[in-house]
DOVEX-741532 format. One record per residue (C-alpha): residue in three letters; x, y, z. Coordinates in steps of 0.001 Angstrom, whole numbers, plus 500000, padded with zeros to 6 digits. Each point is the difference from the previous one (the first is absolute). Layout:
N
{type=ALA&px=X&py=Y&pz=Z}
...
//
This chain:
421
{type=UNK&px=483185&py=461682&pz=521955}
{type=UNK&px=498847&py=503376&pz=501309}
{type=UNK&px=498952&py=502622&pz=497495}
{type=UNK&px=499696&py=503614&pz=501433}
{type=UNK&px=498153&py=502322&pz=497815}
{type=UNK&px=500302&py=504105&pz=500902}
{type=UNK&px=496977&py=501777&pz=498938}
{type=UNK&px=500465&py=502547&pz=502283}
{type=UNK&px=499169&py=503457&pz=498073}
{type=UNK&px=502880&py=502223&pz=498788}
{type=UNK&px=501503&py=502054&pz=497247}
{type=UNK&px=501043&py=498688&pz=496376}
{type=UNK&px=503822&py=500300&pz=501523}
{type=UNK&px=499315&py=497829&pz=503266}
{type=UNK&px=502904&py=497643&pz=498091}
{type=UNK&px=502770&py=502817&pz=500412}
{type=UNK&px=500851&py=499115&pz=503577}
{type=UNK&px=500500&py=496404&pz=499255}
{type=UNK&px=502226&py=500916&pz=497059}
{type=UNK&px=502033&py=502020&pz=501627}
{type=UNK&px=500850&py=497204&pz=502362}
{type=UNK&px=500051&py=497430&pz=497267}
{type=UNK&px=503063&py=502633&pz=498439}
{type=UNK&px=501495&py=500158&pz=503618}
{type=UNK&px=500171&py=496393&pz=500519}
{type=UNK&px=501351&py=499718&pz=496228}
{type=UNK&px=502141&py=502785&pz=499961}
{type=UNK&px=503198&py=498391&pz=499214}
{type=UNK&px=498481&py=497695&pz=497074}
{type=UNK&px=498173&py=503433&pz=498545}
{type=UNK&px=503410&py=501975&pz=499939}
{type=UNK&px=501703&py=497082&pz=498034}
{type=UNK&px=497187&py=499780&pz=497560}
{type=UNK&px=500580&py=503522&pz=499299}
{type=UNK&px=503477&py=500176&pz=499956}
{type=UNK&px=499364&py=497566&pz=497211}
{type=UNK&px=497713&py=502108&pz=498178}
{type=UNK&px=502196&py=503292&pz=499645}
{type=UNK&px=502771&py=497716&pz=498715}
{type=UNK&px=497567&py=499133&pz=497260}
{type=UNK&px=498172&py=503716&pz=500154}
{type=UNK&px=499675&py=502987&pz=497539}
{type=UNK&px=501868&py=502826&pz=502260}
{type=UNK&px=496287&py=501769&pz=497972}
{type=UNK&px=497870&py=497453&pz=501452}
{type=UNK&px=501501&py=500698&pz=504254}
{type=UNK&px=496550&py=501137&pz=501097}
{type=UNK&px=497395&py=497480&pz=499274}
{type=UNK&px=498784&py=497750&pz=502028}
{type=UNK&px=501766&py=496014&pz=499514}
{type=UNK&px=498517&py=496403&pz=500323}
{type=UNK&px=501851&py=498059&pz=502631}
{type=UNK&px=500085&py=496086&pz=500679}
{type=UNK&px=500629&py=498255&pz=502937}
{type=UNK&px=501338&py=496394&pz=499843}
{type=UNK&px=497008&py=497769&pz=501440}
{type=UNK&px=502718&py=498439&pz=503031}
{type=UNK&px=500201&py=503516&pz=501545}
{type=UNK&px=496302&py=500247&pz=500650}
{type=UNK&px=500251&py=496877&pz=501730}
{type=UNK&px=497902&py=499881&pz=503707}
{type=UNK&px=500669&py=498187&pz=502605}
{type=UNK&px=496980&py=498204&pz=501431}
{type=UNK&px=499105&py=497100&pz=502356}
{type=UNK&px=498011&py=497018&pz=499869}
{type=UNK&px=499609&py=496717&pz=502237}
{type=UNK&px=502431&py=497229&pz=499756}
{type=UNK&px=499135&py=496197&pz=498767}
{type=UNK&px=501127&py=498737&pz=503471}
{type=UNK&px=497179&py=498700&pz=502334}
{type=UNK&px=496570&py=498295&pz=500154}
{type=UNK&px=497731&py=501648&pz=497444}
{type=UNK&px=496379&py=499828&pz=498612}
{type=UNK&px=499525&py=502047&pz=496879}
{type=UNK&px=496665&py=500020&pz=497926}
{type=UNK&px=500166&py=500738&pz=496226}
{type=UNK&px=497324&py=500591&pz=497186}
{type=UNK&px=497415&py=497345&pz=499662}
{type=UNK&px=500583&py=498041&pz=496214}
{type=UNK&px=497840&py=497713&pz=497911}
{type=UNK&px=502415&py=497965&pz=498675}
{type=UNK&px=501642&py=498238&pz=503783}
{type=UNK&px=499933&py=498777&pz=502781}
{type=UNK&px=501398&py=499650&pz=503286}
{type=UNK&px=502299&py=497260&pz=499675}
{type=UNK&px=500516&py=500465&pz=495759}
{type=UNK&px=503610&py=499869&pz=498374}
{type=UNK&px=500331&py=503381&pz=497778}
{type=UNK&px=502503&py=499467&pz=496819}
{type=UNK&px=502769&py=501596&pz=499698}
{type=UNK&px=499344&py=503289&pz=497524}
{type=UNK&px=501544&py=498950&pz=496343}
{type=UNK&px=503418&py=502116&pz=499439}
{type=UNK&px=499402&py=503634&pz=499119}
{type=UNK&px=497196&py=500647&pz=502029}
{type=UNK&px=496306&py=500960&pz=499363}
{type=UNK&px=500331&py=502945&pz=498164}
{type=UNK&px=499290&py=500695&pz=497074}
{type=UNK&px=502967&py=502480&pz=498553}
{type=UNK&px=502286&py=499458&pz=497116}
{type=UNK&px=503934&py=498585&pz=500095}
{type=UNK&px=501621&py=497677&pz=502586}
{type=UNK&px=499762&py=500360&pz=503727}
{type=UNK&px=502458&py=501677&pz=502418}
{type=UNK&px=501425&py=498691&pz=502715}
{type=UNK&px=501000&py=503181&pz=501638}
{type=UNK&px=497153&py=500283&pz=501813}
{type=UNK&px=498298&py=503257&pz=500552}
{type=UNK&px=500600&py=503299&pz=498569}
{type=UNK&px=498834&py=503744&pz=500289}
{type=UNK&px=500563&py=503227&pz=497609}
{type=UNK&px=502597&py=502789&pz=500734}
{type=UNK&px=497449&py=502517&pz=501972}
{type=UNK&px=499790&py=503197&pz=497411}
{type=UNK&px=499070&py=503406&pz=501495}
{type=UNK&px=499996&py=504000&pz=498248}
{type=UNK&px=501893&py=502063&pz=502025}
{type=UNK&px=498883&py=503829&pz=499350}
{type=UNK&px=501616&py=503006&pz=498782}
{type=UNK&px=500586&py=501288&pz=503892}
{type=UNK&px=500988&py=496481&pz=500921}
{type=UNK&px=502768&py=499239&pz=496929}
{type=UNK&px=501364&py=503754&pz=500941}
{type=UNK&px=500549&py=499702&pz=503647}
{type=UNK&px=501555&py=496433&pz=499237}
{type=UNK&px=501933&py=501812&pz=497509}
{type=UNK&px=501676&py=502305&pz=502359}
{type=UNK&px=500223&py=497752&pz=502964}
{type=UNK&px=503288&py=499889&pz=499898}
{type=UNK&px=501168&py=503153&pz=499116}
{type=UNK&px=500158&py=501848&pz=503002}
{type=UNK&px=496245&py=501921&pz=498562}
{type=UNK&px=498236&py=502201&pz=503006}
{type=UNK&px=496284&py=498537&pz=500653}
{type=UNK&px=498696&py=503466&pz=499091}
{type=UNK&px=502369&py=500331&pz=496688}
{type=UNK&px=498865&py=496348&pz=498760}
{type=UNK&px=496737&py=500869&pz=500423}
{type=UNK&px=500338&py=503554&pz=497989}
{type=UNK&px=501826&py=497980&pz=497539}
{type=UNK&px=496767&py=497328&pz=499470}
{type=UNK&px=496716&py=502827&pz=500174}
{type=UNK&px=500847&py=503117&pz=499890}
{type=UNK&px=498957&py=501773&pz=496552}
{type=UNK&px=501083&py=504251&pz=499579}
{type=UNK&px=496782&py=501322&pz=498357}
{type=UNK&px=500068&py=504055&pz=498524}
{type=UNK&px=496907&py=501935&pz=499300}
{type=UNK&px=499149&py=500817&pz=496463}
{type=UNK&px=497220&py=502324&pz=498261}
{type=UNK&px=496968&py=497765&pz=499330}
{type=UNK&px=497144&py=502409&pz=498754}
{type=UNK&px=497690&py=501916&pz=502145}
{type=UNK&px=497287&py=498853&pz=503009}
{type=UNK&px=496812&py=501623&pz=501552}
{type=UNK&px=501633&py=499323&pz=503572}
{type=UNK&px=503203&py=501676&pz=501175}
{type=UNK&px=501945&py=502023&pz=502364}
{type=UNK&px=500151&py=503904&pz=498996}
{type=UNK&px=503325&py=500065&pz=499658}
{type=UNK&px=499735&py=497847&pz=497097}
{type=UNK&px=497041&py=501620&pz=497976}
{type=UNK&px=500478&py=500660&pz=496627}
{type=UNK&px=498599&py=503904&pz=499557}
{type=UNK&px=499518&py=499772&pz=495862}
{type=UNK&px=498895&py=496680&pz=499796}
{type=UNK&px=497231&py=501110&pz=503095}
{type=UNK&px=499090&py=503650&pz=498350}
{type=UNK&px=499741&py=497818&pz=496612}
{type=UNK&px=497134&py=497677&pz=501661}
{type=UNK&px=498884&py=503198&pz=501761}
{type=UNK&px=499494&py=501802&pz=496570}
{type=UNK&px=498021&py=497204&pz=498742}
{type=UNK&px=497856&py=499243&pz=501955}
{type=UNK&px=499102&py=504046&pz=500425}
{type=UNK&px=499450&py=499919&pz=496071}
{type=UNK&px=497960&py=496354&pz=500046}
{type=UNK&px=497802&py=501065&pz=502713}
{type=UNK&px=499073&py=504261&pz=498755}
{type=UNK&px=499689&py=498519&pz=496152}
{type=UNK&px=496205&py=499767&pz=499878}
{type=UNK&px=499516&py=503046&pz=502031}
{type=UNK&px=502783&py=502100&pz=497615}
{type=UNK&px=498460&py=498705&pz=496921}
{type=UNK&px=496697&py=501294&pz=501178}
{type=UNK&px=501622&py=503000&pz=500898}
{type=UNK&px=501040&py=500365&pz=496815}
{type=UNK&px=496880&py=499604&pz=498069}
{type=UNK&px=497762&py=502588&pz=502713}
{type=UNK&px=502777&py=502385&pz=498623}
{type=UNK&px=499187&py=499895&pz=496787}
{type=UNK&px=496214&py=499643&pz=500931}
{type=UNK&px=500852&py=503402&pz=501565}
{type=UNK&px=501956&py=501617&pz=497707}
{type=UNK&px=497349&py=499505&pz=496536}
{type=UNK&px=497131&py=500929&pz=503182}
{type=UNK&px=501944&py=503664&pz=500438}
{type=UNK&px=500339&py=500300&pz=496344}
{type=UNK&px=496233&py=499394&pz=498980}
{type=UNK&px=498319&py=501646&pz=503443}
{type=UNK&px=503224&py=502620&pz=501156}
{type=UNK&px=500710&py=499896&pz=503897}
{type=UNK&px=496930&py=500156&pz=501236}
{type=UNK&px=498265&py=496955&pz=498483}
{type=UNK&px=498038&py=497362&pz=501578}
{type=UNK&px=501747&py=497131&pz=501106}
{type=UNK&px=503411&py=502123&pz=499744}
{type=UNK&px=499881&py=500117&pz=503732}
{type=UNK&px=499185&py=496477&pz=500702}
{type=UNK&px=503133&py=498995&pz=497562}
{type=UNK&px=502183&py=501666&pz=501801}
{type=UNK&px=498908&py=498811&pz=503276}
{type=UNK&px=500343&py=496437&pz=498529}
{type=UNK&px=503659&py=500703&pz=498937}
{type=UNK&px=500546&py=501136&pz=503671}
{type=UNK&px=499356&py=496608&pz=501431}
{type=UNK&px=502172&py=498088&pz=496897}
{type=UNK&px=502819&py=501900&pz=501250}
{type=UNK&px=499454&py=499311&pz=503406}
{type=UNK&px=499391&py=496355&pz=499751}
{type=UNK&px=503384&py=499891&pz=497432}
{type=UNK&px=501692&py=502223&pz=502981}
{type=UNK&px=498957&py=497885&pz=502396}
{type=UNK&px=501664&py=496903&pz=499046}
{type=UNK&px=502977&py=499445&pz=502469}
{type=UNK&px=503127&py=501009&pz=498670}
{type=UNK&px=501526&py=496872&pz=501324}
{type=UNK&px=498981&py=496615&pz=502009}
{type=UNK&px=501043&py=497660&pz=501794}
{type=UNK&px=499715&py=497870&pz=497774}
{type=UNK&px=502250&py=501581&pz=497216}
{type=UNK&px=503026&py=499060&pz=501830}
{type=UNK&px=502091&py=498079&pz=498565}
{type=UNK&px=503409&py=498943&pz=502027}
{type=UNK&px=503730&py=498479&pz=498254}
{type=UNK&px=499570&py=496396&pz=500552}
{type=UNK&px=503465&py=498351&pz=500508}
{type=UNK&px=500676&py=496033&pz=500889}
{type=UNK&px=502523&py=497996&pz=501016}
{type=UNK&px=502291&py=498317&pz=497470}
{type=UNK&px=503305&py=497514&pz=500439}
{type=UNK&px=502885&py=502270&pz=499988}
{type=UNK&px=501643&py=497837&pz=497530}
{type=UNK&px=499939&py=502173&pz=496487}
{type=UNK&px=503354&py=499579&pz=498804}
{type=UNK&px=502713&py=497567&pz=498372}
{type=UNK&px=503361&py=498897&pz=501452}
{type=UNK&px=502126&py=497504&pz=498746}
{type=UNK&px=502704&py=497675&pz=502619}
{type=UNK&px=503367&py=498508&pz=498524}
{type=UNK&px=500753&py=497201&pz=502606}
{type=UNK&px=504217&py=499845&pz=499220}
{type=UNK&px=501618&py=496666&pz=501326}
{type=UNK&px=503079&py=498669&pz=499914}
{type=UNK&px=500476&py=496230&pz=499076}
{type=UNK&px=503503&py=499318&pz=499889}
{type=UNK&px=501095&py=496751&pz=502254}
{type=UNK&px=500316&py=501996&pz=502664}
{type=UNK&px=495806&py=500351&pz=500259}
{type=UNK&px=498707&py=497019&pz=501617}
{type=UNK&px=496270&py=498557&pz=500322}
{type=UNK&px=499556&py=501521&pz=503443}
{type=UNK&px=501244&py=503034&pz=498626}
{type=UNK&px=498113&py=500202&pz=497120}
{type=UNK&px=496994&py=499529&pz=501949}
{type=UNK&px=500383&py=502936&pz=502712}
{type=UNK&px=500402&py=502089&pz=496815}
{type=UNK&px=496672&py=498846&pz=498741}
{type=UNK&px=498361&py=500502&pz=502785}
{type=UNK&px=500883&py=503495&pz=500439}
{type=UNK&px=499125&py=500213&pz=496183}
{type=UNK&px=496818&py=499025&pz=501234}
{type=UNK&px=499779&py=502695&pz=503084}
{type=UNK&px=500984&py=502542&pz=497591}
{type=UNK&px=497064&py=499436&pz=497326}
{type=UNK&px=497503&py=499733&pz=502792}
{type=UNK&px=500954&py=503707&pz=500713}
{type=UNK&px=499866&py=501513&pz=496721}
{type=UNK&px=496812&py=498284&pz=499242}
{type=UNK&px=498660&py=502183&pz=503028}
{type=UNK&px=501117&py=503082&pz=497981}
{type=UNK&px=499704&py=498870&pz=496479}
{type=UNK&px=497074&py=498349&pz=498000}
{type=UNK&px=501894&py=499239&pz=497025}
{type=UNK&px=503476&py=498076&pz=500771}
{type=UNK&px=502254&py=498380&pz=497396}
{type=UNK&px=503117&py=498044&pz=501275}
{type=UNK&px=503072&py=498958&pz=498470}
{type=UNK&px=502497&py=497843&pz=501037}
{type=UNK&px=503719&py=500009&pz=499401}
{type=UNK&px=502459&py=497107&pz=500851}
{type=UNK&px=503621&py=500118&pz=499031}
{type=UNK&px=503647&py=498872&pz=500891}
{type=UNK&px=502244&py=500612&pz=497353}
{type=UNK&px=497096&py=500830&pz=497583}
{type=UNK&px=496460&py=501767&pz=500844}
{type=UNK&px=496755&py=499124&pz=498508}
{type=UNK&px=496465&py=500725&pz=500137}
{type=UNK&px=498136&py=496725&pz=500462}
{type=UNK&px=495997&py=498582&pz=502112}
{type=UNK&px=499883&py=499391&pz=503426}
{type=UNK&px=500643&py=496902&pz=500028}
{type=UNK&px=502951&py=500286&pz=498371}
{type=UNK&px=501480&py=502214&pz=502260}
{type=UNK&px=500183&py=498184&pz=503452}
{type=UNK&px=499753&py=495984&pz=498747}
{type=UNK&px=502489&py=500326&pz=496717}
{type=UNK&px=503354&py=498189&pz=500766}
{type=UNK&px=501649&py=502086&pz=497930}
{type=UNK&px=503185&py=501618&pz=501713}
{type=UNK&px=503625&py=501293&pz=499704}
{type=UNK&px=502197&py=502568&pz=501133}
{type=UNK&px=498822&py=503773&pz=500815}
{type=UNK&px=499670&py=503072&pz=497737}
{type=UNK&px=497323&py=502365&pz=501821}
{type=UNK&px=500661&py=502936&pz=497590}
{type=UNK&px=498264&py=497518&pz=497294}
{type=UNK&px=496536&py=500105&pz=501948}
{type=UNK&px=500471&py=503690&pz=500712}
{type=UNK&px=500188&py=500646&pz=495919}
{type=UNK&px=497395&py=497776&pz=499308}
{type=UNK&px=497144&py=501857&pz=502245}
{type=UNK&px=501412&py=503290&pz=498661}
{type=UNK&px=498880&py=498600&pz=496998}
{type=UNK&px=497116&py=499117&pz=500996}
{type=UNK&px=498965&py=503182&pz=501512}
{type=UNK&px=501050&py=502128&pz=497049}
{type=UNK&px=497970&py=497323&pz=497050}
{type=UNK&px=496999&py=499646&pz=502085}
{type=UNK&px=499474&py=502307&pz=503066}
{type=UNK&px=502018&py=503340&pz=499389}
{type=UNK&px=496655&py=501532&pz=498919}
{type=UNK&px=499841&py=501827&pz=503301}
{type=UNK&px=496496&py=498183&pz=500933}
{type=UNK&px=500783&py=497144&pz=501813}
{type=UNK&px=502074&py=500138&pz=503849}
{type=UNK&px=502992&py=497734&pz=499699}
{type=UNK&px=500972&py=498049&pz=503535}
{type=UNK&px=503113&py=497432&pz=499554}
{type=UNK&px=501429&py=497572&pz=502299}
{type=UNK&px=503212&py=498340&pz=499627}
{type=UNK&px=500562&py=496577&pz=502305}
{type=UNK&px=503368&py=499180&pz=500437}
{type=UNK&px=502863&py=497817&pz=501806}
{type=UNK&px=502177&py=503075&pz=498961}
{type=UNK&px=502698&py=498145&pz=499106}
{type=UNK&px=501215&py=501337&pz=496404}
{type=UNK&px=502820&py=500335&pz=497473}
{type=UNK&px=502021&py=502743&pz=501787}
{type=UNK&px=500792&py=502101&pz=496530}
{type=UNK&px=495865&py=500065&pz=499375}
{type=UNK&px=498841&py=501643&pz=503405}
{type=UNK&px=501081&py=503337&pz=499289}
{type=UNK&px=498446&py=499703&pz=496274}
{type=UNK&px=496489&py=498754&pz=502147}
{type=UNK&px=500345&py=503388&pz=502252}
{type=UNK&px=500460&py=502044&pz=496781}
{type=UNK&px=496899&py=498516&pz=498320}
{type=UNK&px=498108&py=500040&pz=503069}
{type=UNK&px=500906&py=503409&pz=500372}
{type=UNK&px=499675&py=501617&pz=496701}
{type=UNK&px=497516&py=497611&pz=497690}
{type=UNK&px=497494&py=497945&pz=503211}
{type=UNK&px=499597&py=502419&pz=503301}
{type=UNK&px=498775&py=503397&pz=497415}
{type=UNK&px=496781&py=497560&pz=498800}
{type=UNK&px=499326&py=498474&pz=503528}
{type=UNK&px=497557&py=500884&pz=502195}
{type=UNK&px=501771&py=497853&pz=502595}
{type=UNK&px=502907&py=497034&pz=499171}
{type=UNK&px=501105&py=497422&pz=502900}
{type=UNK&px=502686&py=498752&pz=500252}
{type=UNK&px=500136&py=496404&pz=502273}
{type=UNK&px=503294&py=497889&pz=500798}
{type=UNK&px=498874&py=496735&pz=500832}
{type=UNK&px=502719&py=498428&pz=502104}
{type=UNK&px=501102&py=499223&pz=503533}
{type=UNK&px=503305&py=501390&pz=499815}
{type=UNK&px=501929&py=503378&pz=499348}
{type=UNK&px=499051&py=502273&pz=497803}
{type=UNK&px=501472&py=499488&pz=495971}
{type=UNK&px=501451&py=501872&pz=497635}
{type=UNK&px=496611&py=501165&pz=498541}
{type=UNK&px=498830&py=501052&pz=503314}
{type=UNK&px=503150&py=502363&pz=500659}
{type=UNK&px=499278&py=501518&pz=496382}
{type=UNK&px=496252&py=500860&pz=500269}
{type=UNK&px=500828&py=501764&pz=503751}
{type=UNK&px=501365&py=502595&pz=497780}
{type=UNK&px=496594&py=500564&pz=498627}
{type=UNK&px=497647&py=500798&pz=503168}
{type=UNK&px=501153&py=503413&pz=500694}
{type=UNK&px=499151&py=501442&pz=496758}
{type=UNK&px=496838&py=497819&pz=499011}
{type=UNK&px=496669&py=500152&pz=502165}
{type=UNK&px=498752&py=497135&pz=498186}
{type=UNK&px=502261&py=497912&pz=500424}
{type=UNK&px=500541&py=497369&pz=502921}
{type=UNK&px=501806&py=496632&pz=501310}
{type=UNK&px=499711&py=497744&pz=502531}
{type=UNK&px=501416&py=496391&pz=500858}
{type=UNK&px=497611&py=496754&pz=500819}
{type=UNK&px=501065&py=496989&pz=501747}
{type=UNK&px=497210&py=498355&pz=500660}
{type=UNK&px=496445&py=499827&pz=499024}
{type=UNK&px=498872&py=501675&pz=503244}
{type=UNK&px=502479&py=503061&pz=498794}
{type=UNK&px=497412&py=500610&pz=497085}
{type=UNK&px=497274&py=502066&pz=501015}
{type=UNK&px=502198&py=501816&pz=502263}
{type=UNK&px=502346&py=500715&pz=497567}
{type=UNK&px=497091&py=500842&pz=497239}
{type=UNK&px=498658&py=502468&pz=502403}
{type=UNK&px=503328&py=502106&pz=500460}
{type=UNK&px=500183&py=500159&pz=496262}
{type=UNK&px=496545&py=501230&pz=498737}
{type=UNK&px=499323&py=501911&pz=503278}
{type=UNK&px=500071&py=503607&pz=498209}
{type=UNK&px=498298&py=498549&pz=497202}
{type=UNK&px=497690&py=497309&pz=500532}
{type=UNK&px=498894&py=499916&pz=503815}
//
């Protein structure tokens, strides 16, 4: 067997070329193994990275070797145990080796291949199939907002940013550092001076030479620049991440019968796209989720899109239940409220027009922005026709329909644009 060794010189990342073609080649095994994982994913855990394995028969490569047909002549290693001509026994059953527990007779076998894939990578896998722009997937995966904040003072600086008091302060001292020893001997050739006239009158000896002495003190004191170069000091100001502030997401979703798996998982995923964006914007965000078909409740994530629980469909019961929500924990006026409500839109006829009131009076006053998203193939329900009534006089409100999982990110877009992009 041929062994090639490259120790040709290049940078720590030579590898990246190769993995991007090992991802090519592998694409369609990758995108399963994370489908997989955002079944089983926090929608708080979307952007980090995610170990993926590949089953060891897909790696498989074809190669080529000689066939056992013809005349041949082969020499092996030399031995001190045979010779030409020797019978060998037969190996006793279970081999040579020396592990524990009985043999297999499956022959060989290799480990599922286990790779990292990276932030970047898991993201653009993510959003594969959603329709996403090249140059909005990539925004979405690296690109942080930074502001500039105060962050003390610095020697260096642009005039428009020096800081006059904090300058004429450093000027000041350094005048009164620097003149000290020559003021305090000022000080004491004026008293010298003074008991000199007193004893002797004007005309004394060394009354002249006194004053000739104070002369030069003030001179030298005079003479100390009023202000240098290097008393400047300039506002020093840094960039920080822009998020500061708190926002909280209520993730609505209708489980009645009506909701299937497939369903249930286009919701999540915009879910997912939504938290990505508000984690751009927001360094602090809580989420709640509320399922409901006859009856709402509060409950985990994982509760939420894999219970089994399901019945008919009361919307107005999820719509009272955030109010509540809102007024026992958020209505404090510091925290930005976003809601999304996933829906097939098919609902009790009699309890629509009670989900526009509450919508209307108790949700859209405490929202910063509340989607609403029919999840079905067909025409438009009941709830649909009831929340059209709403977009005229509410800015922050907005609905859309997805049929497919392509239809997210599209559909995402045209309901956060004023907002969010």
């Amino acid at each position: 067997m041929v062994r090639i060794i490259d120790r040709r010189f290049d940078s720590k990342n030579k590898s990246a070329v190769n993995r991007q073609r090992f991802m090519r080649r592998f694409r369609h095994q990758i995108r399963r193994a994370v489908s997989e994982a955002i079944q089983g994913r926090s929608i708080r855990d979307l952007d980090n990275g995610e170990q993926v394995s590949i089953p060891a028969r897909d790696l498989s490569e074809p190669h080529f070797q000689h066939g056992r047909g013809g005349v041949r002549e082969q020499v092996y290693a030399g031995n001190d145990q045979f010779s030409s001509g020797d019978h060998v026994r037969r190996p006793l059953e279970g081999g040579g080796g020396s592990g524990q527990g009985k043999a297999s007779n499956e022959g060989e076998h290799e480990d599922d291949f286990v790779f990292q894939l990276s932030r970047e990578e898991f993201l653009d896998l993510f959003f594969d199939d959603l329709a996403l722009p090249n140059l909005v997937r990539t925004q979405l995966a690296r690109i942080t907002d930074y502001k500039t904040r105060r962050a003390g003072f610095t020697a260096d600086g642009t005039p428009a940013n020096i800081n006059i008091v904090r300058s004429m302060r450093g000027a000041l001292g350094r005048r009164l550092a620097l003149g000290a020893p020559w003021a305090a001997r000022l000080r004491e050739v004026q008293r010298e001076l003074e008991k000199l006239i007193a004893a002797e009158g004007e005309d004394g000896e060394g009354v002249q030479a006194l004053r000739e002495e104070i002369t030069r003190l003030r001179a030298r004191i005079e003479g100390i620049p009023f202000i240098d170069s290097f008393d400047l000091r300039y506002n020093n100001r840094v960039k920080v991440p822009i998020p500061s502030t708190s926002a909280v997401m209520f993730c609505v979703m209708d489980v009645s019968g009506s909701m299937d798996e497939e369903k249930k998982s286009i919701a999540k995923r915009f879910f997912m796209l939504l938290y990505l964006f508000l984690t751009r914007s927001y360094e602090h965000i809580d989420v709640v989720f509320i399922r409901h078909h006859t009856v709402a409740k509060e409950v985990d994530e994982d509760e939420f899109f894999h219970s089994r629980e399901s019945g008919g469909t009361v919307v107005s019961s999820a719509l009272n239940l955030m109010h509540e929500v809102i007024m026992d924990r958020y209505g404090g006026g510091q925290w930005n409220i976003y809601g999304a409500q996933a829906s097939d839109g098919d609902n009790w006829d009699n309890d629509s027009p009670v989900c526009r009131q509450v919508l209307d009076g108790h949700i859209l006053p405490w929202c910063q922005h509340f989607a609403y998203i029919e999840i079905t193939p067909g025409e438009p329900q009941n709830l649909w026709r009831e929340y059209e009534r709403l977009l005229g006089s509410h800015r922050n409100f907005a609905m859309q329909r997805i049929e497919t999982p392509a239809d997210i990110y599209p559909v995402f877009r045209e309901l956060f644009k004023k907002t969010l992009v």
